[in-house]
C-alpha positions in Angstrom: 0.0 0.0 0.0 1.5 3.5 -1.3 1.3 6.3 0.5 -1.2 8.0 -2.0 -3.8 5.6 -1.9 -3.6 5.8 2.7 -3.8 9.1 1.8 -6.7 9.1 -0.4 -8.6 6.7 2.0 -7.9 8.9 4.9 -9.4 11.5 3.2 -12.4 9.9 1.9 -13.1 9.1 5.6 -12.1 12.2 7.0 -14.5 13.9 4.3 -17.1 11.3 5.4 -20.7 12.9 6.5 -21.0 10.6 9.3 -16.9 11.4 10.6 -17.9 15.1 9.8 -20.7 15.2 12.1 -19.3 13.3 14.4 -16.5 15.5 15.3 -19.0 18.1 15.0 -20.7 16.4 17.7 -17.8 16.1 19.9 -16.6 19.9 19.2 -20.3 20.9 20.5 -20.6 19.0 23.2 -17.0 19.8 24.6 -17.1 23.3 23.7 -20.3 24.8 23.6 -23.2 22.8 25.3 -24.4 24.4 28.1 -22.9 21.6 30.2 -19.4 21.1 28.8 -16.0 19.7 30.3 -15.2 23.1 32.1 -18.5 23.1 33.6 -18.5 19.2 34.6 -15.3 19.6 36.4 -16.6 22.6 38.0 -19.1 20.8 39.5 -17.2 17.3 40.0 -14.7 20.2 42.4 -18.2 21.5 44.1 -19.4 17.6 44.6 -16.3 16.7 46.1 -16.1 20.0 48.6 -19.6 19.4 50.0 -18.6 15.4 50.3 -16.0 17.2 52.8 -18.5 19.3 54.4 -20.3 16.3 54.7 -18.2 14.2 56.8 -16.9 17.0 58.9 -21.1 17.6 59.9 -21.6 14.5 60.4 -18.8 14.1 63.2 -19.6 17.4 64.5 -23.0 15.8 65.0 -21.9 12.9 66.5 -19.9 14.8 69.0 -23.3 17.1 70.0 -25.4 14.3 70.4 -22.8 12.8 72.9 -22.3 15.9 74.9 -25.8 16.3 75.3 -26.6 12.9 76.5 -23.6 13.7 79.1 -25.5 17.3 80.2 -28.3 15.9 80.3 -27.6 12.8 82.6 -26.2 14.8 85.3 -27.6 18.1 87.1 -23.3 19.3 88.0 -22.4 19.0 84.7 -25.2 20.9 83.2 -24.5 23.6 85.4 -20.7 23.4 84.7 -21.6 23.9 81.1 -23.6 26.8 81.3 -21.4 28.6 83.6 -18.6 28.1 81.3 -20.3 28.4 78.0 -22.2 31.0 78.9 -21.1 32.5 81.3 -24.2 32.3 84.1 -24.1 32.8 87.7 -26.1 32.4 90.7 -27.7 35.1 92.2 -25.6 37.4 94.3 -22.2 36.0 92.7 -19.8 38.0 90.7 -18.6 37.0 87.3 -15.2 37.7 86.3 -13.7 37.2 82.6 -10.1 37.0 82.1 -9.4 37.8 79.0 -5.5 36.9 78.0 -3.3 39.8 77.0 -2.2 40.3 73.2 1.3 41.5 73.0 2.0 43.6 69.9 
């Protein structure tokens, strides 16, 4: 087989309505379609941040749910809790905050 005759066949098939409109196709759909590569990877990088989020919820749930069963089992470590958290006090006590210094 000569080169002109691979040559000829190669462009017979590369002047082929079906090859024509297949690459067509392909130029479309990676190119211009509303949902093209750039856009799917895009959105594959989005799927795989909130799969992140996910997990890191999910543990942050797990870890509420097992401090409130703790507060609410005992009465002394409910009241640690909010004294610490949020900063309540029994009548007639004083509150004070110390707030560490910043050094500049």
């Amino acid at each position: 087989m000569s080169w002109s005759t691979f040559f000829t066949a190669v462009s017979r098939v590369v002047r082929s309505f079906y090859f024509l409109t297949g690459v067509s196709f392909m130029v479309w759909m990676c190119i211009f379609d509303a949902n093209d590569l750039f856009k799917q990877y895009d959105m594959y990088e989005k799927w795989r941040e909130l799969q992140t989020e996910r997990e890191y919820y999910l543990t942050s749930i797990e870890t509420v749910k097992k401090e409130r069963a703790e507060l609410l089992s005992s009465p002394e470590l409910l009241e640690k809790f909010a004294r610490e958290r949020y900063i309540m006090k029994r009548p007639g006590e004083d509150v004070f905050i110390l707030v560490p210094q910043v050094e500049e």
